[in-house]
Structure formats: structure tokens, C-alpha cells
N, C-alpha and C positions, 0 to 999 in steps of 0.2 A: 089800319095803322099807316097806312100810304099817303103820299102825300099828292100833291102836283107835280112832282119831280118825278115822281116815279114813270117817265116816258121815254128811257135811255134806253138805246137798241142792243139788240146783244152784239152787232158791227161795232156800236160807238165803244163798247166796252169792250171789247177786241181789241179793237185798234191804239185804246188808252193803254193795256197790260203788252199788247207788241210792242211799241212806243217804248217802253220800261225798258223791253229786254233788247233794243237795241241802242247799248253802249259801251262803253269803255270796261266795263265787270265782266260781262259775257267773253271778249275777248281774251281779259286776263284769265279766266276759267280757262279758257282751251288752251291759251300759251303752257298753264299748268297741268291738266292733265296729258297733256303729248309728251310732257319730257317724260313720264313715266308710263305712256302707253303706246300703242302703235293706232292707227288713225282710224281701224275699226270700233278697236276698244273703246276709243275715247267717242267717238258715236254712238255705241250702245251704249255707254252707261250716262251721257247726259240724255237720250231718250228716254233712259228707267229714272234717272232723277229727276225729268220735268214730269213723267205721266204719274209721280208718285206728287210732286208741288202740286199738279194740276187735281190730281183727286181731294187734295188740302182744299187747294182755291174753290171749288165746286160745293162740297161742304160746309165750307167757314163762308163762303158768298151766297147761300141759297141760306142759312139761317138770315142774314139783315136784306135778303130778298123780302123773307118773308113776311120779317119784322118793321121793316124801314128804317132800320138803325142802323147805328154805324158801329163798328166792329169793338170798340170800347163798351159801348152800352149795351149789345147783347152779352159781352162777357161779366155783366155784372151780375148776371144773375149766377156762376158759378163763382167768384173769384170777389163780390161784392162791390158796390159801383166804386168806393174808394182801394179796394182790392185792386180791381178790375182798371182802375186810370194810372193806379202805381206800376202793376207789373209789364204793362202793353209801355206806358212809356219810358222803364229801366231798358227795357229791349230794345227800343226805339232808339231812346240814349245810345247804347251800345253798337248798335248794326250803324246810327248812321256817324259817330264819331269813330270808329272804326274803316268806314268806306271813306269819310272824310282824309282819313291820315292815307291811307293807300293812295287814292287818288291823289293825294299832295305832292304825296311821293313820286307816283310816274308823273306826273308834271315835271314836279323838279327834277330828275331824269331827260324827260325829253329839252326842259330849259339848258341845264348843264351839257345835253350833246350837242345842241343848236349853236351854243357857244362855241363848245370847241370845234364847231366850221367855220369860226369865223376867227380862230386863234386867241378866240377870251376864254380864259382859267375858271373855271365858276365849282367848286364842290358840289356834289348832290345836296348833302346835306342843309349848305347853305342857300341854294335852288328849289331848295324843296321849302325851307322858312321862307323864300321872297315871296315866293307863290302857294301857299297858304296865308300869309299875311294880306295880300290883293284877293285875295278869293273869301277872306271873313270882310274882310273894310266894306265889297263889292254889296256882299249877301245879309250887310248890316244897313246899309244907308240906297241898295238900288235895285229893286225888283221888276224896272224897266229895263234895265241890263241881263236883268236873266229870260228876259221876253226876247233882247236882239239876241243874247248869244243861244237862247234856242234855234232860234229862226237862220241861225247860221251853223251853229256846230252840227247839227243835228244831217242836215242832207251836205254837209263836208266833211263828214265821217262815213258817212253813206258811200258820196262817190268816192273816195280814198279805197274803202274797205273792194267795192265792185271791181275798181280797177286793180287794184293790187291782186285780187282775187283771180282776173281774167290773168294776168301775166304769170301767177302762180301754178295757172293750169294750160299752162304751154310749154311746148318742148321738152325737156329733159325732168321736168319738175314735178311729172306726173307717176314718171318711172320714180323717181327718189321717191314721194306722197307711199308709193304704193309697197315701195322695198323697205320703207324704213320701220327699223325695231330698235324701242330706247333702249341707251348704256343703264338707267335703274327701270326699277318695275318701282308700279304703283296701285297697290288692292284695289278690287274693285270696290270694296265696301270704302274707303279713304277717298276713292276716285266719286262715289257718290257723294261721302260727305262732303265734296266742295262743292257738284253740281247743287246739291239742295240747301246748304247757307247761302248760297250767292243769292237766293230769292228764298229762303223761307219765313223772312218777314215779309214781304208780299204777299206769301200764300196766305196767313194767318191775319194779317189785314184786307186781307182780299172784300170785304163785307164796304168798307170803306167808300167802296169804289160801285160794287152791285148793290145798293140800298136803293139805287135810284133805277133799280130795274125789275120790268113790269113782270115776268113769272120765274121760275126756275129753271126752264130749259134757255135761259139768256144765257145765266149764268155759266152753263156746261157747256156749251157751243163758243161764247167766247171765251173761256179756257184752255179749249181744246184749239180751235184754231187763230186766238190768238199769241197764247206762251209756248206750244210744241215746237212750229214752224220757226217763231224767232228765235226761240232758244240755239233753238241746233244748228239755223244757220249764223248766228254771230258765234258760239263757238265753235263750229265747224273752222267758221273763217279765220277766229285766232289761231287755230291750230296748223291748219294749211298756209298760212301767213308764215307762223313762226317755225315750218319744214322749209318752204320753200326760198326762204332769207335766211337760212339757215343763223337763228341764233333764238336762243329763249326768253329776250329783252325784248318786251313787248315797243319800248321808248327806240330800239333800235331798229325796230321791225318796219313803224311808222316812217322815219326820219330815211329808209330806203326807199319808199315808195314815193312814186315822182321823185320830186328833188327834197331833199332834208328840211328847207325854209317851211314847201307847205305842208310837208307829213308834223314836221313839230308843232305849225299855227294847228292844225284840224286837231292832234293831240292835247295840246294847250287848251284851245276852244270847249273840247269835248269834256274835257276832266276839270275845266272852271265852270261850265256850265251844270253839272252834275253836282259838283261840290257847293256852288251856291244855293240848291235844293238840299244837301246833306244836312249844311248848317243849319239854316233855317227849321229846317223837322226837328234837326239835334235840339236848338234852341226853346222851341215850342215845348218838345216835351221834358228838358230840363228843368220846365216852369210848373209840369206834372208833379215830377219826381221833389223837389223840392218845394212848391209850392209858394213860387214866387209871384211876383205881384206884374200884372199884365202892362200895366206901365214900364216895364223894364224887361221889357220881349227884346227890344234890339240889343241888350246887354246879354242878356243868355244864348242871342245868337250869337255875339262877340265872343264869347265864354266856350261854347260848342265849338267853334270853327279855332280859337286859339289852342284847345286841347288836340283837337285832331290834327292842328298843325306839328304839337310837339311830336305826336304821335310818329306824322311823317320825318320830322328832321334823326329821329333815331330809327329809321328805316324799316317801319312796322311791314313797308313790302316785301319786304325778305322774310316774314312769317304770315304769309298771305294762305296757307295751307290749314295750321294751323286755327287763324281766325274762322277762315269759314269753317273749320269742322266746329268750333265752339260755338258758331251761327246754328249751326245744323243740330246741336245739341241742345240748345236753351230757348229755341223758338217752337218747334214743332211741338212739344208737350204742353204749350199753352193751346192747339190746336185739338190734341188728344182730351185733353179736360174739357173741352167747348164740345165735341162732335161725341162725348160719352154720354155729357147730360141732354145736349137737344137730338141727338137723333136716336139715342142706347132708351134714354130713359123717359124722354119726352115723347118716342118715337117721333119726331119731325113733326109735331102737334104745334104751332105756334101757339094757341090758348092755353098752352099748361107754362109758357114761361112767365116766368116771373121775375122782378129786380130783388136784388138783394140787400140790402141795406148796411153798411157800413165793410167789414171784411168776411169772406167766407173763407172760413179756415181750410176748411177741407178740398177745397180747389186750388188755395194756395199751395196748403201740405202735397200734395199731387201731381200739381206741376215741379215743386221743388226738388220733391224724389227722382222723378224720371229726369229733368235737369240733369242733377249733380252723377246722378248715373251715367248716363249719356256721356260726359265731359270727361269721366273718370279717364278713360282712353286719350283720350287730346290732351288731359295735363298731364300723364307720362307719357307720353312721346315728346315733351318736352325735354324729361331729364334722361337721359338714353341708357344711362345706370341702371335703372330702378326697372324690375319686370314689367313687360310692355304687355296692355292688355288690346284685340282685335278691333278695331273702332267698328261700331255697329249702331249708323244714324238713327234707326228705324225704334233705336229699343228705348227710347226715352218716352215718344209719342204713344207706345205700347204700355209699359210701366204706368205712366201717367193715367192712359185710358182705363188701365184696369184697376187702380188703385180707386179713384173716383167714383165710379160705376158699384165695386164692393163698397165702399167706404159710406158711400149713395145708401149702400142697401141695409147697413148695419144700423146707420142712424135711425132710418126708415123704422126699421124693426124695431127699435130700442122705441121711438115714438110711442109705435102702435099699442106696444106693450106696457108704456107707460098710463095711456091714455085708458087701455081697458082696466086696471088698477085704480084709475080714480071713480 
């Protein structure tokens, strides 16, 4: 099943998923969980939520290791190939017009404070519409533009982050780092569900990426020390960042470091460049989800990147906790359904998989359970009224796996039983 592609190193594949995890998300993770933990806490529990993504990645990447496929088309055989292109791209819809609006947002944040150094009036609100509006136009008509502002955001985030990093860990900053304990607390099960929506679509497209690598021990090696390593130091760094500039505005965190002009360009750069990738995916799989006609790809990226604008102008950052734990709740059981049947039932046999042809109910029914489970907690902590149940990321993936696996074995039986009756 392999093709000529199949000759990507498990370094090239490292260094593509570190790549990932160093930007603008990771930082916001750790500005979020330090307000609610103290700077141990919040290190252990993004270790326990990458080594729990990375066991995802390893998994869901050594099935289209083995397969050559891409992580849409292995899931067909559980969730049916029109199953399987609906569900992966409502997800996709969602995680990346969701990171689109966020990131619109601390844009327009870092624009509106860049402003006010310079004694111009600008709203967030309306900072956050300029800059989603230049960030869909860009990511509709210029994919050369997202090559330069790689080529630039990317190591002017870097040096930003190093340097602010080094002045963070001098002098009195170290004693503060070390004495500090937040005014709220934050569960560690809440504190995992951000670490593991902030990438749990990555983990669950992970296949996307290792299809085009030559055995399975690529796949584990670069997970391991590609997503661990980065993970923890970009949130390390937002966290240590936002202790030692003492404030929890990531836009203001930047805009202290060197002088305000270039902390807001690298912030700018970093969060236009990120979001012109947002849109784009948004767009592609909004063409899934609806099944629109590929001559009008630049208009559903239009469409993607105008939605996640709105998203930002009414300030979806301000429930940036929330979204990922509903990351963390409706991604990972599409993950649980895929690793029940290829590795539970298939044992990790690639000759017994199979495609599916139109929808499979039972993989849908499966992941939808464990889903709407999962999320039950994230949409009452919404309403603060209403009895608050413990958020618990893990039990969706769990739910799911085990629903499918039984569900696997009834039908099985009900077969077997049919077949010896005739």
C-alpha cells in the first residue's frame, strides 16, 4: 500500500509536529493555566496532557503508517468514507474557525494597544474586525504571503519568546516564578482539558502527516520528541512570560518585551500568519461539510475566515477555557472509535481493514455518545446556576472506545447467528 512517498524521516516528522507547537496557542495555554495554578502545577499537567496527545498521535499515525493513507481514509472504515469526510471535517470546521476568532482577537488586542502608544483610539472590537478582515482577503487571493510571513513570523517569535524568556529569568523574577500561588485555583482535570484541545485535533489527524513514513517506530520517536519538548517549552514560556510582566494579557505580555512596536509586529506577524493556515483548512473542509463545488474553494475560505472574524469582534477570547475543553471533548472519541477497531479488534493487522461504504452507523453512534458526554460538563459551567458536573477529558475517548468494541461484538454475533439459521 505504500507508495514513493513513503521516505519521510521520523526527524522530518518531528520537526513538522514541533513546528506546529511552536506558536501563538501554546503560549495562550500557559498564560491560562498559571492564572489558576502555580508554575509547578501548570508543568505537570501539560506533561500529562501532551504524553496523553502523544499516545493519540502514535496510534492514530501508525494506523496510515501502515496503511498509506491519510487519516480521513483510514477512518472510513469505521465511520464510512462519507461518514468518515463528514465528521473529521465538522471538527475541522470547528477547531479551526474557532482558533481563527481567537487569534483575530489577540491580534486585535495587540493592534488596539500598539495604538494606544501612539495616542490613536481604536476599540478591540473594532481591531479585531480590521484584522480578521486583512487576514481572510490575504488567505483568499495570497498563498505567497503566507510563505513570507512564515519565513518571518516564525524565528520573530522565536527570538521575542528567548529573549523575553532570558530577562524573565533574572534577578528578582526568579524568586517571584518560584513564590507565586494564584488568587483562583484551577482542577487539574479543567487544566488538562485545555492542554489536550489546544492539539487534539493534531493528535487525531496525526496519520495525515505519518502516511508518508517508512515504519512505526518513526511514528513514536517523532512524537515523542517532537510534541513533548515543544509543547512544554512554549507553554512553559507563556506562563513564565505572563509571571514575570506580571499581567495575564498575553497582547500585553508581548507589547512589554523589547519596545511595544516590535513585541506587536512579531504578535501581529505570528497570529496573521497562523490564521491565514486557519482559514484556508476552515474553507477546504467547509467544502466537505457542505459539499460544495471546488471552483469555489476561495469563497468558503472567504466564508471561514468572515465567520471566525465575527467570532473574534464579540470576543470569543474571553471564553478561550471553555472552547478548548469542548476541543478536548469532541475530538478525542473520534480517536477512541479508530484505535477500538484497528488495534482492539483488528489487532493492528492492516489486512483485516477494510473501507466502508457510504455511513457506518455504529462508529458514528459511538463517537456521538462519548462527544455529547464529555461536553456535558463544559456546557454547564457555562450556566453557573445549574449543577456543575467535574470535567473529565478522558471519558469521552473511553465511552466511545467501549461502546464500538461492544457494539463491534453484538452485531458480530447477531451475524454469526444469522448466517448459521440459513
Amino acid at each position: 500500500m505504500k507508495t514513493d512517498k513513503a521516505n519521510q524521516s521520523w526527524f522530518t516528522l518531528a520537526f513538522v509536529w514541533a513546528g506546529a507547537m511552536i506558536s501563538i496557542p501554546g503560549l495562550l495555554v500557559g498564560n491560562t493555566l498559571i492564572a489558576g495554578m502555580s508554575m509547578a502545577q501548570t508543568l505537570v499537567v501539560t506533561v500529562v496532557g501532551y504524553a496523553i496527545i502523544v499516545v493519540l498521535m502514535i496510534l492514530q499515525g501508525m494506523q496510515s503508517t501502515d496503511l498509506g493513507k491519510s487519516t480521513v481514509q483510514v477512518a472510513s472504515q469505521v465511520f464510512g468514507k462519507q461518514g468518515s469526510r463528514t465528521i473529521l471535517s465538522i471538527l475541522l470546521t470547528i477547531a479551526c474557525l474557532g482558533w481563527f476568532g481567537i487569534q483575530a482577537n489577540v491580534c486585535g488586542a495587540a493592534v488596539a494597544n500598539l495604538m494606544a502608544e501612539f495616542d490613536i483610539k481604536m476599540s478591540v472590537p473594532v481591531a479585531s474586525l480590521i484584522s480578521g478582515l486583512v487576514m481572510v482577503v490575504s488567505a483568499m487571493y495570497g498563498i505567497k504571503v503566507l510563505r513570507v510571513l512564515s519565513y518571518i513570523a516564525v524565528p520573530l517569535l522565536v527570538v521575542l519568546c528567548v529573549y523575553g524568556l532570558i530577562h524573565a529569568l533574572t534577578g528578582d523574577n526568579v524568586q517571584l516564578i518560584s513564590n507565586y500561588r494564584p488568587e483562583s485555583k484551577m482542577n487539574f482535570t479543567d487544566g488538562l482539558a485545555v492542554t489536550i484541545g489546544s492539539f487534539a485535533l493534531g493528535a487525531v489527524i496525526a496519520g495525515d502527516y505519518s502516511q508518508f513514513s517508512r515504519k512505526r517506530s518513526d511514528v513514536w520517536k517523532a512524537a515523542l520528541f517532537g510534541i513533548i519538548p515543544a509543547g512544554v517549552l512554549m507553554i512553559g514560556v507563556g506562563a513564565v512570560l505572563t509571571l514575570a510582566y506580571q499581567t495575564n494579557d498575553v497582547t500585553a505580555v508581548f507589547l512589554s518585551i523589547a519596545t511595544p512596536l516590535i513585541g506587536g509586529i512579531a504578535l501581529v506577524l505570528a497570529t496573521w500568519k497562523t490564521n491565514m493556515v486557519n482559514a484556508i483548512s476552515g474553507g477546504f473542509a467547509l467544502i466537505n461539510v457542505f459539499n460544495v463545488s471546488k471552483q469555489k474553494e476561495k469563497w468558503a475560505v472567504g466564508a471561514a475566515g468572515l465567520i471566525g472574524t465575527v467570532l473574534a469582534v464579540i470576543g470569543i477570547l474571553g471564553y478561550f477555557t471553555p472552547v478548548m475543553s469542548i476541543l478536548s471533548a469532541m475530538v478525542p472519541p473520534v480517536a477512541g472509535v479508530m484505535i477500538a477497531s484497528y488495534w482492539m479488534i483488528n489487532k493492528g493487522d492492516k489486512n483485516s481493514w477494510r473501507e466502508t461504504e457510504g455511513v457506518n452507523k455504529l462508529g458514528i453512534y459511538s463517537w456521538l455518545i462519548g462527544s455529547v458526554i464529555a461536553a456535558i460538563p463544559v456546557v454547564l459551567s457555562l450556566f453557573p446556576s445549574l449543577p456543575q458536573v467535574s470535567n473529565q477529558p478522558l471519558i469521552g475517548i473511553v465511552i466511545s472506545f467501549v461502546l464500538y468494541v461492544v457494539g463491534y461484538r453484538i452485531t458480530a454475533s447477531k451475524t454469526v447467528v444469522l448466517e448459521e439459521q440459513q
